[in-house]
C-alpha positions as CSV (number, residue, x, y, z in Angstrom):
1,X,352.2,79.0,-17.2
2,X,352.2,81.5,-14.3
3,X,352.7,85.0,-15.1
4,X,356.3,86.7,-14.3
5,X,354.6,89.8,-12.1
6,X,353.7,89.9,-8.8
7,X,350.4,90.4,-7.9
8,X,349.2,92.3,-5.1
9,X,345.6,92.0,-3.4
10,X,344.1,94.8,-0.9
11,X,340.4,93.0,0.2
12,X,338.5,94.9,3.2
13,X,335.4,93.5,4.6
14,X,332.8,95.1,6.9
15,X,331.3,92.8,9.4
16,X,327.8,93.2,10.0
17,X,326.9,95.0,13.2
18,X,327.9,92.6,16.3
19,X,329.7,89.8,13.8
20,X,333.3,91.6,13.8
21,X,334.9,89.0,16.4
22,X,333.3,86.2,14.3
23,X,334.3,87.3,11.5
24,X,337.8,88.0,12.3
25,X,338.1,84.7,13.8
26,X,337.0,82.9,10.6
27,X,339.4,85.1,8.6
28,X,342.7,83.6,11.0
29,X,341.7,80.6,10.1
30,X,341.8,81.1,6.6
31,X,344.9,83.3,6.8
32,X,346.9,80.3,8.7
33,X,346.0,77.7,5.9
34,X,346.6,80.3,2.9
35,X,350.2,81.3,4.2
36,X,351.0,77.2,3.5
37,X,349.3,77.7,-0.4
38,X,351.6,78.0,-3.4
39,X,352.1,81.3,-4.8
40,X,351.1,82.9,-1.6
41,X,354.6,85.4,-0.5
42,X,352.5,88.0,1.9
43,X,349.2,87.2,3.6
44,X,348.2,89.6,6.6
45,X,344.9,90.2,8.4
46,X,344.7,93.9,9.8
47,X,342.0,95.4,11.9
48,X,340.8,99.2,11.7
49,X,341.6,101.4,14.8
50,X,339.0,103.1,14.0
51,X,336.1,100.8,13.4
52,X,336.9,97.1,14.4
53,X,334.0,95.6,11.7
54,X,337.1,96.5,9.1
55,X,339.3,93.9,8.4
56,X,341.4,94.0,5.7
57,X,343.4,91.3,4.0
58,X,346.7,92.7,2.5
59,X,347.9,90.2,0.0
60,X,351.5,89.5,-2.3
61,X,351.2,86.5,-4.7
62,X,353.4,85.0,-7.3
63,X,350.9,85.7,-10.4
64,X,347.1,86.1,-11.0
65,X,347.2,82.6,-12.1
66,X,348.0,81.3,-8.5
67,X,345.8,84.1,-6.8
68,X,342.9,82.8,-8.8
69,X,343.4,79.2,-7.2
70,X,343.9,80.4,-4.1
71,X,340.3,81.9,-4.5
72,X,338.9,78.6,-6.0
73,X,341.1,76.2,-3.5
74,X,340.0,74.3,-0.6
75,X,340.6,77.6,2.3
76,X,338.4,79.6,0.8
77,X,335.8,77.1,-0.1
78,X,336.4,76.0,3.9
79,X,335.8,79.8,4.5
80,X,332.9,80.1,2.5
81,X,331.3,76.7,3.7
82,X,331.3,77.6,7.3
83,X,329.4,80.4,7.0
84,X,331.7,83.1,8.0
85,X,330.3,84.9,4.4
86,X,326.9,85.8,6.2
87,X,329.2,88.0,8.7
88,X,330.1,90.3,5.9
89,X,328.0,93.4,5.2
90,X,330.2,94.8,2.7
91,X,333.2,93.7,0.7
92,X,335.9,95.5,-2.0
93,X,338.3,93.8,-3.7
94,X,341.6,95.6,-5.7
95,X,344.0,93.5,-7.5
96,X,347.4,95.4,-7.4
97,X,350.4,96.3,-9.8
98,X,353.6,97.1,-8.1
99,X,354.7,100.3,-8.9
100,X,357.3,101.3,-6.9
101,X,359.5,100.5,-3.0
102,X,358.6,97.3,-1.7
103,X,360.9,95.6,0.6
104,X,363.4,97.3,3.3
């Protein structure tokens, strides 16, 4: 049975040199088929200002439990499959506790 608390997901890749608009393109993709997943409430793709190879997913699901299928499910075996993972350089990964404001 699914947790009761919210988990939250901050994941920021850094293309390799030259692969940013590849990579960012792979990552719609998997963006527009995860929003349809269950357990998913918030799933956004942001680009640094700064330094375009950053992209970084910001993430809301309904428990670990569904966030862990999601990461074993059929978009991000899609994402994986096509290659897109050879565009990354450098990836982090924090898994999120609400603590406080949310919603305005």
């Amino acid at each position: 049975m699914p947790s009761s608390s919210p988990l939250g997901i901050l994941a920021i890749t850094t293309a390799a040199p030259g692969k940013q608009d590849a990579l960012r393109a792979a990552q719609e993709k998997l963006v527009a088929e995860t929003l349809k997943e269950p357990g998913c409430i918030y799933y956004e793709l942001l680009q640094s200002l700064e330094d375009p190879r950053i992209l970084v997913f910001v993430e809301t699901w309904e428990s670990e439990e569904l966030w862990r299928a999601h990461m074993s499910g059929h978009a991000v075996k899609r994402f994986q499959a096509s290659g897109a993972g050879e565009l990354i350089q450098d990836f982090i990964l924090h898994r999120l506790a609400p603590v406080a404001g949310g919603q305005t």
